[in-house]
KOLFIVO-345302 format. One record per residue (C-alpha): chain; x, y, z; residue number from 1. Coordinates in steps of 0.5 Angstrom, whole numbers. Layout:
<rec c="A" c1="X" c2="Y" c3="Z" k="NUM"/>
...
***
This chain:
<rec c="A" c1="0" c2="0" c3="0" k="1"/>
<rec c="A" c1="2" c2="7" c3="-2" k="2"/>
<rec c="A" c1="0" c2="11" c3="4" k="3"/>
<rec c="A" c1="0" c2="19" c3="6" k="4"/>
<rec c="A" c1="3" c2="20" c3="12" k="5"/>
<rec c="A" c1="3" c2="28" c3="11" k="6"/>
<rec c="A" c1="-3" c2="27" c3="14" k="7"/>
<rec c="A" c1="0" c2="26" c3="20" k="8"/>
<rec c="A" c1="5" c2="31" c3="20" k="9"/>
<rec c="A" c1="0" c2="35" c3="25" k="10"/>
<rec c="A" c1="0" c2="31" c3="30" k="11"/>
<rec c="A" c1="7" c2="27" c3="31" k="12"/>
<rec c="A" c1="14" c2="28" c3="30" k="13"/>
<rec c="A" c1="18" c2="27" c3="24" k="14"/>
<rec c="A" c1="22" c2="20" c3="28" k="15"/>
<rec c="A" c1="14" c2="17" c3="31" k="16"/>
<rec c="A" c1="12" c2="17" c3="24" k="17"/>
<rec c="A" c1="17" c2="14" c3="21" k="18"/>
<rec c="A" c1="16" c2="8" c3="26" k="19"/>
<rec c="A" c1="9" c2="9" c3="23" k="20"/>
<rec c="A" c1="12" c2="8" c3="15" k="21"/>
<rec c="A" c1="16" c2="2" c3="17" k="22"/>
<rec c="A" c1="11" c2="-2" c3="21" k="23"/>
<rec c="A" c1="6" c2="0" c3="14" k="24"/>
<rec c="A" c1="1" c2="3" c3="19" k="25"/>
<rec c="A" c1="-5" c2="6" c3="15" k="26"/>
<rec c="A" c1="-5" c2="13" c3="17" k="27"/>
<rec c="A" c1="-12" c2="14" c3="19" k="28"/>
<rec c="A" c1="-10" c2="8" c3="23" k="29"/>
<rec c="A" c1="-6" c2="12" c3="27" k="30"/>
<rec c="A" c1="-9" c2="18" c3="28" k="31"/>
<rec c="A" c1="-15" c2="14" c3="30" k="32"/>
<rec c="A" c1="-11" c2="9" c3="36" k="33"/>
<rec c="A" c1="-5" c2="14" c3="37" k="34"/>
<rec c="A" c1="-4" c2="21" c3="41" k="35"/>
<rec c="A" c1="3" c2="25" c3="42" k="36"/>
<rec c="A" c1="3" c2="27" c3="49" k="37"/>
<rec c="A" c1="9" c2="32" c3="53" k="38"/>
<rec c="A" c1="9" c2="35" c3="60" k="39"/>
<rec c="A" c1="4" c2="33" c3="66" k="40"/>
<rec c="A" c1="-1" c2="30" c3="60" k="41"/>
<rec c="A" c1="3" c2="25" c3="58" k="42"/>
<rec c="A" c1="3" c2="22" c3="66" k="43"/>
<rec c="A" c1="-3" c2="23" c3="67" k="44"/>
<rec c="A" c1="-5" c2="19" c3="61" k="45"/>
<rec c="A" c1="0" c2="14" c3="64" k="46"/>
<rec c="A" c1="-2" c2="14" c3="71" k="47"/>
<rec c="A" c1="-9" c2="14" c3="70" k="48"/>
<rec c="A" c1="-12" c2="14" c3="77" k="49"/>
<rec c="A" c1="-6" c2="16" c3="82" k="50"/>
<rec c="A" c1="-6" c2="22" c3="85" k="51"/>
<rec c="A" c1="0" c2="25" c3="81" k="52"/>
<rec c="A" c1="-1" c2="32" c3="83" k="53"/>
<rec c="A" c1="0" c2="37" c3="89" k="54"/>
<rec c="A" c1="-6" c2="41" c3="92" k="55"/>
<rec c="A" c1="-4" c2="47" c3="88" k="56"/>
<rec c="A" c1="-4" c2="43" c3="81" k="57"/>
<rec c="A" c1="3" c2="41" c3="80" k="58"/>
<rec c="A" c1="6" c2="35" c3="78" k="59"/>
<rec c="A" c1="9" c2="32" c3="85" k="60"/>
<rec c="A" c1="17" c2="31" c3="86" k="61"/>
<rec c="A" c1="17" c2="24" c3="86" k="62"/>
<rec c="A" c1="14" c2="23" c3="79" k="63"/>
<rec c="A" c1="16" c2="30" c3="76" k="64"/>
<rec c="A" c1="23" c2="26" c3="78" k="65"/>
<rec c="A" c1="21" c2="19" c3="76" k="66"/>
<rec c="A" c1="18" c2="21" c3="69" k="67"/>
<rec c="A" c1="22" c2="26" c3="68" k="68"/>
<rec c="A" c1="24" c2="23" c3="60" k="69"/>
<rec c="A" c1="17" c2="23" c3="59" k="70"/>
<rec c="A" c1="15" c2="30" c3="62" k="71"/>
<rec c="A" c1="21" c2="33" c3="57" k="72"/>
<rec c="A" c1="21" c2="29" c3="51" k="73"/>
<rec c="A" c1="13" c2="26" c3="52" k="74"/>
<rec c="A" c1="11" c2="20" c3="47" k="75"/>
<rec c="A" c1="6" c2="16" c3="44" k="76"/>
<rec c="A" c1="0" c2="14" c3="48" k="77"/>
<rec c="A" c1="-4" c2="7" c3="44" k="78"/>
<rec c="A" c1="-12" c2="7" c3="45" k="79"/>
<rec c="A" c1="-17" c2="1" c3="43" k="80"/>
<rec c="A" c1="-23" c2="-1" c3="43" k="81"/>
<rec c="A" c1="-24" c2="-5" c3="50" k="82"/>
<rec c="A" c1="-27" c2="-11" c3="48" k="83"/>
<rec c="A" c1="-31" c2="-13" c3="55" k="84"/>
<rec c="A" c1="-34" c2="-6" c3="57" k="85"/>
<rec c="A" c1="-36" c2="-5" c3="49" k="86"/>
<rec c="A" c1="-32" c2="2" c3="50" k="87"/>
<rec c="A" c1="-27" c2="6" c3="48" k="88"/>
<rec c="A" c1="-21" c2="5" c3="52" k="89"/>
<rec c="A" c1="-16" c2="10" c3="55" k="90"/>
<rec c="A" c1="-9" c2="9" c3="55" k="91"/>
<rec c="A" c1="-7" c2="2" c3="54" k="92"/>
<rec c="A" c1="1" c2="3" c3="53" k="93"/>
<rec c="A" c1="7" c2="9" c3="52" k="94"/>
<rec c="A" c1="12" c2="9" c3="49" k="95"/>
<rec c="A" c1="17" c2="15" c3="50" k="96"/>
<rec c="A" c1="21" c2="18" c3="45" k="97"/>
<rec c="A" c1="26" c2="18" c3="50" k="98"/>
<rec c="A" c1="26" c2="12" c3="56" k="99"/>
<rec c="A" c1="27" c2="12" c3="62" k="100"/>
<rec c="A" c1="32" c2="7" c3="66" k="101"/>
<rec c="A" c1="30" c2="1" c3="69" k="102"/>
<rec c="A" c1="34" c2="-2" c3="76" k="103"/>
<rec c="A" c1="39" c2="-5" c3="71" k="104"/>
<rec c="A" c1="40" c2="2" c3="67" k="105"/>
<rec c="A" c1="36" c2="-3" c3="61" k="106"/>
<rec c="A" c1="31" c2="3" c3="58" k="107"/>
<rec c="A" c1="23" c2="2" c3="58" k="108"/>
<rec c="A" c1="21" c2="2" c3="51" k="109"/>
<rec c="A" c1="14" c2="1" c3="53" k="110"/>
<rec c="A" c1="10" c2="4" c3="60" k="111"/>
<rec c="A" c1="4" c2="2" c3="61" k="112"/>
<rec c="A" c1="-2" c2="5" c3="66" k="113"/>
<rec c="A" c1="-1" c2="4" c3="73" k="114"/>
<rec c="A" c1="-6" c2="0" c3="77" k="115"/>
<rec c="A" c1="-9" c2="-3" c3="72" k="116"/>
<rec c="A" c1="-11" c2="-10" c3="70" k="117"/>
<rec c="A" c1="-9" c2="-14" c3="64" k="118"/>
<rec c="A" c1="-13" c2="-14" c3="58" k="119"/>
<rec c="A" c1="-14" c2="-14" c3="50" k="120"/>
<rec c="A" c1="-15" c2="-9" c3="46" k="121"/>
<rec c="A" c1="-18" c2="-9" c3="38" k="122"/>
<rec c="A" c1="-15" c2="-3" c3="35" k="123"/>
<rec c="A" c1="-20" c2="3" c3="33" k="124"/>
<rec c="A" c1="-23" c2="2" c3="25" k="125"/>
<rec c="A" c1="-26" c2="7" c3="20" k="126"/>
<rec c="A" c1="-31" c2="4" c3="14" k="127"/>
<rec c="A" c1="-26" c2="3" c3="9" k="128"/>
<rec c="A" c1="-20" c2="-2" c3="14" k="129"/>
<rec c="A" c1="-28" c2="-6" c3="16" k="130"/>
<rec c="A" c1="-29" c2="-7" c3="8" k="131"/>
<rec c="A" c1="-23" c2="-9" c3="7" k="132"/>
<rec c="A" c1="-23" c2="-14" c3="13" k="133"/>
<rec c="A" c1="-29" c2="-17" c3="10" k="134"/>
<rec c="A" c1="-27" c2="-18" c3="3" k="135"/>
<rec c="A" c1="-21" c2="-21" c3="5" k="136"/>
<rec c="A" c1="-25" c2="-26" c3="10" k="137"/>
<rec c="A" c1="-31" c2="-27" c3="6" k="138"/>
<rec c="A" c1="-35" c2="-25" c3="12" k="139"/>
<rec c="A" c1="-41" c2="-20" c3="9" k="140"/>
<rec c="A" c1="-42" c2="-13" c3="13" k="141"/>
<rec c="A" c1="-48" c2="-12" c3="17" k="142"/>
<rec c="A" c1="-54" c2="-11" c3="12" k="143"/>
<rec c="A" c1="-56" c2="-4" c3="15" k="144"/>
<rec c="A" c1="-49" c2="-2" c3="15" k="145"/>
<rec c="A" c1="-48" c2="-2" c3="8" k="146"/>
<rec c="A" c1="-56" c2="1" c3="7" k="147"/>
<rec c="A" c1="-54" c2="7" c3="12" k="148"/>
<rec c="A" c1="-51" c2="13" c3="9" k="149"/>
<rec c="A" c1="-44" c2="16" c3="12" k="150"/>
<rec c="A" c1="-43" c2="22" c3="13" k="151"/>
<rec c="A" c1="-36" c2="25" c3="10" k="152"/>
<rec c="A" c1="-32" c2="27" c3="15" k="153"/>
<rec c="A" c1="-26" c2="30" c3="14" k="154"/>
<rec c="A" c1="-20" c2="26" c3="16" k="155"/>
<rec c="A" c1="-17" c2="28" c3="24" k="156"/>
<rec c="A" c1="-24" c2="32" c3="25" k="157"/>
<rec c="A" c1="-27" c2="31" c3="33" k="158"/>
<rec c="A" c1="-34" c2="28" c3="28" k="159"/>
<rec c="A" c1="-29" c2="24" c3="24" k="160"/>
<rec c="A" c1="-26" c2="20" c3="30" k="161"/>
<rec c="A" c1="-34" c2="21" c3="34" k="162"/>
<rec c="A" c1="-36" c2="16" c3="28" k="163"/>
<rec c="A" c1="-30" c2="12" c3="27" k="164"/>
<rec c="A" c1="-31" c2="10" c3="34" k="165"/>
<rec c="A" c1="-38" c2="9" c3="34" k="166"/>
<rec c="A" c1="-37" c2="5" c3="28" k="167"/>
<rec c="A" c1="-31" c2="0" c3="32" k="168"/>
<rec c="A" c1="-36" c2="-1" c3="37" k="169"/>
<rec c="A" c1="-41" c2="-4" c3="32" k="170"/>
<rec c="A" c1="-34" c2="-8" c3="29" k="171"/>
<rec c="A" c1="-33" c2="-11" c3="36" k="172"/>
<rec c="A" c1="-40" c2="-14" c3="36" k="173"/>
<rec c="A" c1="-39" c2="-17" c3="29" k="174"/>
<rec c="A" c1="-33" c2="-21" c3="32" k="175"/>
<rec c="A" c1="-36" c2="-23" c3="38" k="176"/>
<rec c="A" c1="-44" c2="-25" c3="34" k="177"/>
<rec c="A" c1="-39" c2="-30" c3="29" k="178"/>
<rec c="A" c1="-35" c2="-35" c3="30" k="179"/>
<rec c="A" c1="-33" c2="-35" c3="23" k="180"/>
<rec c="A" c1="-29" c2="-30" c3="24" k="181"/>
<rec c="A" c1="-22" c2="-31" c3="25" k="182"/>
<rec c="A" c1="-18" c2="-26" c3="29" k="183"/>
<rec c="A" c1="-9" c2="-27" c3="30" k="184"/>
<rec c="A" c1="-7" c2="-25" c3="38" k="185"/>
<rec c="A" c1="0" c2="-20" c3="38" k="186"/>
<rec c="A" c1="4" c2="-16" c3="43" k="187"/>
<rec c="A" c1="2" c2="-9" c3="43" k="188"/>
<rec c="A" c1="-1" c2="-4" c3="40" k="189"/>
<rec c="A" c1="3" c2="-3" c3="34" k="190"/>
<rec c="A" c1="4" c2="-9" c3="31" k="191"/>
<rec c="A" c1="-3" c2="-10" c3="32" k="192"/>
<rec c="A" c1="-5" c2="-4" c3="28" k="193"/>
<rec c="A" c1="1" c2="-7" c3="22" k="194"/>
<rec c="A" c1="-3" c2="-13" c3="22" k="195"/>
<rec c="A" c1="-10" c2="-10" c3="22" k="196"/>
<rec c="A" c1="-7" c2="-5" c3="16" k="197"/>
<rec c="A" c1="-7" c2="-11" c3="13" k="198"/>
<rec c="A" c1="-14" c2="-14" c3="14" k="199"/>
<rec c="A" c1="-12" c2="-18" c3="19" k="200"/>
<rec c="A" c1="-16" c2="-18" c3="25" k="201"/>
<rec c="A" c1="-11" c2="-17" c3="31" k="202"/>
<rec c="A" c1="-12" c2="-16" c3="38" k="203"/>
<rec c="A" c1="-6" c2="-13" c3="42" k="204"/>
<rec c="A" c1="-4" c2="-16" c3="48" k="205"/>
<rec c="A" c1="1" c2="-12" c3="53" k="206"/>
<rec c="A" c1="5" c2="-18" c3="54" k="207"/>
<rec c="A" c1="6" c2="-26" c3="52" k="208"/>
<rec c="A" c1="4" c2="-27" c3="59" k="209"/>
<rec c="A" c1="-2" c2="-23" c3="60" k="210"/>
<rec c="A" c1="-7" c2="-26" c3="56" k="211"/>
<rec c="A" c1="-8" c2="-32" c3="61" k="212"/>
<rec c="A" c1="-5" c2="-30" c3="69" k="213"/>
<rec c="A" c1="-6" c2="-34" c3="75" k="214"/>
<rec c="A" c1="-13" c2="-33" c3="79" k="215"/>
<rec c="A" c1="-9" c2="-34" c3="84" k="216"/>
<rec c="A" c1="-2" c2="-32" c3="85" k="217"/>
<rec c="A" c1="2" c2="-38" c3="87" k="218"/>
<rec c="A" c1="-3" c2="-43" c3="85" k="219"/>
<rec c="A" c1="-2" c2="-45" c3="78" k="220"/>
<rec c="A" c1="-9" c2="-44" c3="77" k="221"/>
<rec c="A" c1="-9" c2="-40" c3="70" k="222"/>
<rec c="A" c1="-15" c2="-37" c3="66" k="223"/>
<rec c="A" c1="-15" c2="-33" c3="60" k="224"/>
<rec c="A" c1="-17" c2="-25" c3="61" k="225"/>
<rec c="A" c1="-24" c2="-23" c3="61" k="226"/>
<rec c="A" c1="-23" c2="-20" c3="54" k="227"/>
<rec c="A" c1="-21" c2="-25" c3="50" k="228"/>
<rec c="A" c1="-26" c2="-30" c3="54" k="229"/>
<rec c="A" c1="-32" c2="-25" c3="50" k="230"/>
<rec c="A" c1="-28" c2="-28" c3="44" k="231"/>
<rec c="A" c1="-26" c2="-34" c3="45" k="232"/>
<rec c="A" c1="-33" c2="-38" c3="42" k="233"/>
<rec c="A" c1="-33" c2="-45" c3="39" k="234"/>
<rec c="A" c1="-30" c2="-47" c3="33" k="235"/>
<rec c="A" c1="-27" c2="-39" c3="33" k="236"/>
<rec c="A" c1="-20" c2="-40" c3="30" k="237"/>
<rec c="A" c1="-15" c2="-35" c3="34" k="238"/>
<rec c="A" c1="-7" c2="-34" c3="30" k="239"/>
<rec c="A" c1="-2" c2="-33" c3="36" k="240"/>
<rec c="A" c1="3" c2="-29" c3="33" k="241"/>
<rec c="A" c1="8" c2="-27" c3="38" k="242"/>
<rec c="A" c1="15" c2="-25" c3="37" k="243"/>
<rec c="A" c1="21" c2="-27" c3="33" k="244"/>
<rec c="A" c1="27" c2="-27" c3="39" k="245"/>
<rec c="A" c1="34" c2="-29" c3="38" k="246"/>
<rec c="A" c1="35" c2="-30" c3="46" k="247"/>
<rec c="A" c1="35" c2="-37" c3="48" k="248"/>
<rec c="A" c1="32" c2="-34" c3="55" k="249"/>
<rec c="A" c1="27" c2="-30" c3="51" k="250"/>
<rec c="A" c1="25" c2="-35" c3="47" k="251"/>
<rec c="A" c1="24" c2="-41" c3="52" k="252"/>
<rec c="A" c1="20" c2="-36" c3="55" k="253"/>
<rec c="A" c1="16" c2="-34" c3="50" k="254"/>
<rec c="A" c1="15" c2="-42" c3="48" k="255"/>
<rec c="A" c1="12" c2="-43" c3="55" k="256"/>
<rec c="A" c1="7" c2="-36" c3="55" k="257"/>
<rec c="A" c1="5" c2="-39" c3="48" k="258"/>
<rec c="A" c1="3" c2="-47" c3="51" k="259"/>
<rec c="A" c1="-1" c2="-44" c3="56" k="260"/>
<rec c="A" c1="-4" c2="-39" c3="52" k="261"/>
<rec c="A" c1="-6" c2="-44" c3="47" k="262"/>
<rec c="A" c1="-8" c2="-50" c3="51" k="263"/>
<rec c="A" c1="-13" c2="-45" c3="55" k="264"/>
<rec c="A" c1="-16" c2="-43" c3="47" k="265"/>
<rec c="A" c1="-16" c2="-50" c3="46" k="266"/>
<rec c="A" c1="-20" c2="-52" c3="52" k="267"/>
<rec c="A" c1="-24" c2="-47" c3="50" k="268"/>
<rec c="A" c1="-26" c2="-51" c3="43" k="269"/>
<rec c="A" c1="-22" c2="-45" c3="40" k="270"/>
<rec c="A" c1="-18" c2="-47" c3="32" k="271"/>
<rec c="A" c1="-11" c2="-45" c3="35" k="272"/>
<rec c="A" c1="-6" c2="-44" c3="30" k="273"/>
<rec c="A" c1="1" c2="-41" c3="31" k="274"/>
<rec c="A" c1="4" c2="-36" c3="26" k="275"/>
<rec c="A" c1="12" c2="-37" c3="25" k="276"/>
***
């Protein structure tokens, strides 16, 4: 695909787009799923709920210091569509363009809201990802979303991005009513909306282990996450296209995150395939 990225030049720097053009993200896609954020609103996108600021409205030493990267260069919030409350979720990852330090001097890459629970998340979609969606897996829309007349918004508009999400409402529904759809599960938001750019159905997870935690920590009593329970039907084929390591370490891990995945979808009478 040939895409425009000029139509991103507005709301991101020239280096986030250029992450855009070599993942081959449709742009629409970007502006619909990512928001570039400095200063105290990109912590407070981060930390959600956590009392971040002093009495008289500034950002409390601790954090300024913590996060002091993101305060000063800022980065890419991800959104998407949460699929167990059939809403519009808030941040589900950040990236920072310049990461802070972990305890071993390693940089973040990726932030992700405090005190929040693990989920998935299906990107946000207009019109034209949706058709393409249901050519490439021959699977008809919904018969009064081809009757019903669009407005044309411009592109990046508040009404443009109202419909848009309206209509990934509507896409999630159609998902979870047919298990003749198939869907591919991935790391993180980025790569999600690489392979829904393409027609490709895919769900991010923020992590190979957080599609199935433990229910009870220590007990090795795992299940799979409320979300992906809601998609998880019968006879429903899931891809998991986890990531290509070179690490054995990393690897090893990701092979065992990759067996108690698919044993859970498969008792789940779930078609589980893996993506090499």
């Amino acid at each position: 695909m040939n895409y425009d990225y000029s139509i991103l030049t507005e709301y991101f720097p020239e280096s986030v787009i250029e992450e855009f053009y070599a993942s081959a993200i449709d742009p629409k896609l970007c502006l619909l799923n990512a928001e570039f954020l400095n200063g105290d609103k990109a912590i407070s996108e981060l930390l959600g709920e956590v009392k971040i600021h002093n009495n008289n409205g500034t950002l409390k030493k601790g954090y300024r210091d913590t996060y002091a990267t993101i305060v000063e260069h800022g980065g890419t919030s991800y959104t998407g569509i949460d699929i167990e409350r059939d809403c519009i979720a808030s941040c589900t990852s950040f990236k920072p363009l310049q990461p802070r330090l972990d305890k071993e001097g390693k940089p973040i890459k990726y932030e992700h809201p405090a005190k929040k629970p693990c989920k998935a998340f299906l990107p946000i979609i207009d019109l034209e990802t949706w058709q393409a969606i249901s050519v490439r897996i021959g699977v008809d829309l919904p018969t009064d979303l081809v009757t019903r007349q669009w407005q044309l918004a411009e592109i990046g508009s508040d009404e443009w991005r109202d419909e848009c999400q309206r209509l990934s409402i509507e896409f999630l529904q159609w998902i979870r009513d047919d298990s003749n759809i198939p869907v591919t599960t991935t790391e993180g938001a980025k790569k999600a909306l690489s392979g829904i750019s393409t027609g490709e159905i895919c769900i991010s997870l923020t992590g190979v282990w957080n599609g199935c935690p433990e229910l009870n920590k220590g007990e090795k009593d795992y299940t799979l996450i409320n979300d992906l329970k809601l998609i998880s039907t019968p006879n429903r084929r899931i891809n998991i296209a986890f990531d290509k390591d070179s690490k054995p370490k990393t690897i090893n891990m990701v092979r065992a995150a990759t067996k108690r995945f698919a044993g859970l979808l498969i008792a789940a009478n779930c078609q589980v395939y893996l993506a090499k």
